[in-house]
N, C-alpha and C positions, 0 to 999 in steps of 0.2 A: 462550404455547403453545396450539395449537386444541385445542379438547377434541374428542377420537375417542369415539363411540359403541362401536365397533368394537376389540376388542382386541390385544395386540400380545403374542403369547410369543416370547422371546427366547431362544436356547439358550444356557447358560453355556460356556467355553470357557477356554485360553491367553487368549485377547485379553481376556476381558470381565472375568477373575479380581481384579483391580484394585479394592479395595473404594470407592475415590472415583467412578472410572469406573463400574461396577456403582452407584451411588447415582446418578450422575448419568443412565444409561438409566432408571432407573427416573422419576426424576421428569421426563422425556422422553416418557415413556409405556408403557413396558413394564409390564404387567399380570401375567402367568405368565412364571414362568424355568423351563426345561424344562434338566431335567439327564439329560444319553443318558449311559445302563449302557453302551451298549458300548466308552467309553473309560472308562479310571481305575478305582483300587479304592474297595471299602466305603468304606474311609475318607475316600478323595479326594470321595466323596458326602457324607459327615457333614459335613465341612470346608464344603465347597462350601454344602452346605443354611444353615449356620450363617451366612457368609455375607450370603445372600440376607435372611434373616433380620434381620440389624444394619442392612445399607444401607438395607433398608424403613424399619426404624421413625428411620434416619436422616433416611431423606427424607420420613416422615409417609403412609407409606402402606402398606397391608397388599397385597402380591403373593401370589398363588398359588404353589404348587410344586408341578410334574408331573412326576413320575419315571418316564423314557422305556426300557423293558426292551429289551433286545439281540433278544430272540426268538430262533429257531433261527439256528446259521451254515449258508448252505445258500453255499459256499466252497469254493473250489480252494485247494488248499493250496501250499507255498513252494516257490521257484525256487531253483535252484543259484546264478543272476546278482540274484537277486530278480526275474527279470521277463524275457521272450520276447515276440519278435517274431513273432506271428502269418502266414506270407504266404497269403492267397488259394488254394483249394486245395490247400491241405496239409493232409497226413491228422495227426490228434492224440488221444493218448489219455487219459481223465480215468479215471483207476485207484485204484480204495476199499482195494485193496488194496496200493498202493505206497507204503515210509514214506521213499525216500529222497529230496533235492528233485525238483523238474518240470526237467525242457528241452526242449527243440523236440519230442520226441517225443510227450511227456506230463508229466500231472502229477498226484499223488494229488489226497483230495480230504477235506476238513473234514467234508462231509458222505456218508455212508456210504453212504445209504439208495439215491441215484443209480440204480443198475444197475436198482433192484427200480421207478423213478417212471419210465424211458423206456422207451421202443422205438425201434426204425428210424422214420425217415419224421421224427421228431420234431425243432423248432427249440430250441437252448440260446443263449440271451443272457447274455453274459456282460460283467461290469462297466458294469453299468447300459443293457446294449444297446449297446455299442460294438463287442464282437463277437457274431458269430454262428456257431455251431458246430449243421452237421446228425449228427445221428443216423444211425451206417450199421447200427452192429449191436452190440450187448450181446453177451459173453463171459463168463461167469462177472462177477468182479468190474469189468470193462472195458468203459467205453464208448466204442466208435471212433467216432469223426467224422472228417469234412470242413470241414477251416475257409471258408463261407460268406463270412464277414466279416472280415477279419484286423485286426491292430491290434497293438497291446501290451499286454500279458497281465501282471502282477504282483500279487504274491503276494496268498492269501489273499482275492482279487476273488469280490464277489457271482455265483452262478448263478441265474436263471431259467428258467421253460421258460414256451414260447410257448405262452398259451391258460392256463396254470396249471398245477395237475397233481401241484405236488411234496407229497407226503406228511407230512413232519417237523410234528410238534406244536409248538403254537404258546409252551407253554410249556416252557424247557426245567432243568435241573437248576441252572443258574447263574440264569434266571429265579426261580424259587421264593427261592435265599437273595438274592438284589439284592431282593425286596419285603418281607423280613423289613428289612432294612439303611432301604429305601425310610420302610415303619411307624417305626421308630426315633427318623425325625425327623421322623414324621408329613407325610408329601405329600399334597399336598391332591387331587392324580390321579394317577392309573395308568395311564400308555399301555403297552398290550397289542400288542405285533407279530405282526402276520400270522396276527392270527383266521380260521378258515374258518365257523364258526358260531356259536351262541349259546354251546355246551357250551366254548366253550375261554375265553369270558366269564365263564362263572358260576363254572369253577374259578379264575379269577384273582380272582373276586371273595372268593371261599370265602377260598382262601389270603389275603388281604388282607384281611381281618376277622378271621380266626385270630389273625396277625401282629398286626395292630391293638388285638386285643383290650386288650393289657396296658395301654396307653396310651389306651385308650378313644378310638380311633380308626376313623373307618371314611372310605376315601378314595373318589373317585368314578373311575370306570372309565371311560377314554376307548380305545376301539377304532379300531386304526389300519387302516384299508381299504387292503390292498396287496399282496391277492390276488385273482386272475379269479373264484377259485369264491367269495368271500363277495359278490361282486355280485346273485347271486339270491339270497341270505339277509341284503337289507340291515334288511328288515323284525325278523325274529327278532335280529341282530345289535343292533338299536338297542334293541329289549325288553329287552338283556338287561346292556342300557350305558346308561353317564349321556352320553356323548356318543359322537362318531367323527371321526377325521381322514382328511380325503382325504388321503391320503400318495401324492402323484402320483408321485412316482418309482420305487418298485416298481412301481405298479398301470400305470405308461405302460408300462414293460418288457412286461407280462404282457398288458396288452390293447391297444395299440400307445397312441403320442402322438395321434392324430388323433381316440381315443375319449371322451379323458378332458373335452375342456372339458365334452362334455356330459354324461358322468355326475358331474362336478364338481356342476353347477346342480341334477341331479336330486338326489343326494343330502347336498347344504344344503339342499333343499325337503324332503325325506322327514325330516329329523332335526327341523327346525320343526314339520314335523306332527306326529309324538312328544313333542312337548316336550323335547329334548335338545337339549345344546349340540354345536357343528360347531366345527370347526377344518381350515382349509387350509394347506399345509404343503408346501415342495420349490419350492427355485429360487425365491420369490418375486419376491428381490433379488439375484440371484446373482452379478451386473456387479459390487455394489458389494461384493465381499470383496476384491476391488482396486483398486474407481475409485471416487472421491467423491460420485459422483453415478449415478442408477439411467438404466437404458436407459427410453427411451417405452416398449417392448413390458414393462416391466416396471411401470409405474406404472399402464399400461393393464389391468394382469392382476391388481395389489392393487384397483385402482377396482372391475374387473367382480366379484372375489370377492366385497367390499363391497354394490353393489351387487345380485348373486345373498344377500343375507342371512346371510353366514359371522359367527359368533362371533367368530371372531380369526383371524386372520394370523397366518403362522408363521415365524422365522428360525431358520435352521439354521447351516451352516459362518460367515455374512455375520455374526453376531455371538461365533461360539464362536472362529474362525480367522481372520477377515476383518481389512484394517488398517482400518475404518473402521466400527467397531461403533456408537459413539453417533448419528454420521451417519445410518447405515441406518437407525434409530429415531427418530430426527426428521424423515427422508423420509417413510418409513412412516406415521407421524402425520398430517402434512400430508396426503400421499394418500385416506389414512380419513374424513379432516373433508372434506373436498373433495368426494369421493365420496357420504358421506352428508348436504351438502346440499342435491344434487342428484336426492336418493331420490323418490319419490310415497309419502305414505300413506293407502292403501286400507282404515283401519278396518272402513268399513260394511261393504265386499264382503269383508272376512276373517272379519264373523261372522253372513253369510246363511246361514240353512239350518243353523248351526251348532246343538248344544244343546250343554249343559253339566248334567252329574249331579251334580256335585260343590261345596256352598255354595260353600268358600274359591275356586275355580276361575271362578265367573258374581262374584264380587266384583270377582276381578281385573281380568276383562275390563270389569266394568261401570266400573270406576276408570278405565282407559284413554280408555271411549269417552266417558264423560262431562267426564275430563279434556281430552280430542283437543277439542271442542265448543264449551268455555267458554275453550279458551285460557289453561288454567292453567299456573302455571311451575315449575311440578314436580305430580312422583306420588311417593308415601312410602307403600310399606309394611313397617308394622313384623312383623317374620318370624324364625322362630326357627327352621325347617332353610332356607329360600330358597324354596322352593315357590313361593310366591306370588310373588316376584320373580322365578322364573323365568318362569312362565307368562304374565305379564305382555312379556318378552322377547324371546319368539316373535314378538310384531306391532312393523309399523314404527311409530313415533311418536316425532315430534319433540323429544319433552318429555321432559327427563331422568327416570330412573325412582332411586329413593334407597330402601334396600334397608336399614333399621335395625334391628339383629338386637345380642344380647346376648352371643355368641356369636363367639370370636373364627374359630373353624374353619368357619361357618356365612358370616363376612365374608370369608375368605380365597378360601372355593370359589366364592362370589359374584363374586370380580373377574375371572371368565373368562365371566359371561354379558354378551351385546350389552347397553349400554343401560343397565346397572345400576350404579349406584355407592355399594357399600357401606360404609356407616356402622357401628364399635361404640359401643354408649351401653346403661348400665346404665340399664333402666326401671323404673319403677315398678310392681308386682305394680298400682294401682290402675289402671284403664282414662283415667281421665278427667288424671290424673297423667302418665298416659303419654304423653297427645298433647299434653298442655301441653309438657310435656320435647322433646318431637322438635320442634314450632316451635321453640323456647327456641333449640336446637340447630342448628335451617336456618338461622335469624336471626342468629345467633353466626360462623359459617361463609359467610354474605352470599350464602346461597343462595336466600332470598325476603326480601322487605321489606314493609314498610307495602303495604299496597292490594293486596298481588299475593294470587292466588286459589290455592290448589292442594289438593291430592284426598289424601286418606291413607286405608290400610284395614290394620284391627288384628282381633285377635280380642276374644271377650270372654264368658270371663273370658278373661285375657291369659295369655301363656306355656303355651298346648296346641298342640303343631307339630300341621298341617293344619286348626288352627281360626277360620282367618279370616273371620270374620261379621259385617264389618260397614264401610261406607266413609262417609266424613266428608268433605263440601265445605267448607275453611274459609276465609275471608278476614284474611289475617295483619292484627291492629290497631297 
């Protein structure tokens, strides 16, 4: 199997429930199993986590778990037939205050808030931007439109509006108990739907330390970009998150398809400058939730993410529903390896002009550059939150980076950075004990041998997270 730099979150599903199947993606490549709130109960997530859980340490490998929250329903609600036929200029009404089903005329609406987020003049994309409904005039609780765009309409389909705009908090009442449920079984992320700012971050975080606390828990926060208006607050957004996912599917709706490649590239580039981890996500592989094999435009579009510097890859429906889930994960692999052989690494020119205030942060990087130079065959730092392996992650380099932490939740949240591949191994409190152990350990694992050269940086004394002071060239004897 080629080893990927680059990681692969899989979303769990019908299809991938299979605890042989589920071990066998995993040791395919699958790094994070992303379990979505908005299908299945609490418990169908306890189940599921537990899971994920056994096929790892089946197949010898520690996976992440990211628990993906619903966020608000901003939803038309249900049809008499389940579902209408939109035509072209026909007028229809989305009514907050109608509880009996929709038809042709109209249809209530999941979310309330509607009447009080438009005006006339204004576009509604509805089910993913397949239709288009104009805004003629709010009524009390009524919004007339024009069907723009027609189509077929059933039940319960996402709304948008064009440009942004809609109101609803991003976290909502069935949000809050899904992260208590999430903490439970301890995920190792938290993807947040449809942040507009930092503030609706720092309360998911709040809440998710709270939760966390009893289990001495604290998960890392991924914010899901799939609103118009958090685009000028990518900055305060990334402050205020351990990482963020382009979720191009809401965000093409709201800011059309033709905008996204390039805010895709800007912001993979804005989240590496932070030091956070990125995640791309939506349609990567979308062909293959029915065909065996992916479209070029789609091998083309994991390479460019790749390429553009993403953390991971993301599959949605192609492994939760799809018939050909292991597949798509062994494409997806091949594509990552392929793509990152073909990378440039620009060391030097990533740390002109740079300073660094931080000792454990000028280590990291002096590990890297001195490694990139001498052509060592690994970088090992030993790390107890990831800090240093993450920052390390940030730049390209060829050279495996081996992330030995003592710490099994420190190992976990590590398998979603570029480039790192974390190791648990009980060290010794002695410094000099410690780095004998980690060779003992690459050596054991036939990750270096005799003659080969590679870089390691520990703290010392050992075991103070952020205290890495110190890096060691050594040649394995």
């Amino acid at each position: 199997m080629a080893r990927h730099a680059t990681k692969i979150v899989a979303t769990l599903g019908p299809a991938s429930s299979d605890p042989a199947l589920l071990e066998a993606m995993i040791r395919a490549g699958v790094n994070v199993v992303r379990l979505n709130f908005s299908h299945g109960k609490a418990q169908d997530h306890i189940d599921r986590a537990r899971l994920v859980r056994e096929a790892a340490a089946r197949a010898g490998r520690e996976v992440a778990i990211m628990a993906d929250l619903q966020g608000p329903k901003i939803r038309v609600g249900k049809f008499v037939d389940g579902k209408v036929m939109l035509e072209n200029g026909a007028k229809f009404v989305l009514d907050a205050s109608r509880t009996e089903p929709g038809d042709l005329q109209g249809v209530g609406l999941d979310y309330k808030e509607l009447p009080r987020d438009v005006k006339p003049g204004d576009l509604l994309l509805l089910n993913d931007g397949l239709i288009v409904l104009a805004v003629e005039a709010v009524r009390g609780e009524q919004v007339h439109t024009t069907v723009k765009v027609g189509g077929e309409l059933s039940n319960n389909k996402g709304i948008n509006k064009q440009g942004g705009g809609l109101t609803a908090p991003a976290l909502t009442g069935k949000d809050m108990e899904d992260i208590k449920t999430a903490m439970s079984f301890q995920a190792d992320y938290l993807a947040v739907s449809f942040p507009k700012n930092a503030t609706d971050m720092e309360m998911a975080r709040q809440l998710a330390n709270v939760a966390g606390a009893e289990y001495k828990h604290k998960p890392g926060l991924i914010a899901k970009i799939e609103r118009a208006e958090a685009i000028p607050l990518l900055d305060e957004i990334l402050r205020a998150s351990d990482g963020i996912m382009v979720a191009r599917g809401d965000l093409a709706v709201e800011v059309g398809n033709a905008a996204v490649p390039a805010l895709q590239k800007r912001m993979i580039k804005l989240a590496r400058q932070h030091d956070k981890v990125v995640i791309t996500a939506t349609q990567m592989m979308e062909s293959m939730i029915t065909n065996p094999v992916p479209t070029r435009a789609e091998v083309s579009d994991v390479a460019n993410a790749v390429i553009d510097g993403t953390d991971a890859v993301m599959l949605s429906a192609e492994t939760a529903a799809g018939k050909y889930p292991l597949e798509t994960v062994q494409e997806m692999s091949k594509i990552c390896a392929a793509a990152e052989a073909a990378e440039d690494v620009e060391l030097d020119a990533d740390f002109k002009g740079q300073t660094f205030s931080r000792i454990d942060q000028t280590i990291a990087m002096g590990a890297l550059f001195t490694a990139h130079h001498l052509g060592a065959k690994a970088i090992v730092a030993l790390t107890e939150s990831g800090s240093t392996a993450l920052w390390m992650s940030r730049h390209r380099i060829h050279i495996p980076i081996y992330a030995v932490t003592t710490k099994v939740a420190s190992q976990r949240r590590m398998a979603l950075f570029r480039n790192v591949r974390p190791l648990l191994m009980d060290t010794s409190a002695d410094r000099d004990t410690a780095l004998a152990q980690a060779e003992a350990h690459l050596k054991l694992r036939g990750i270096v041998d005799a003659g080969d050269v590679y870089a390691i940086t520990c703290g010392d004394p050992m075991g103070t997270p952020g205290g890495t002071n110190m890096l060691r060239i050594c040649e394995v004897r």
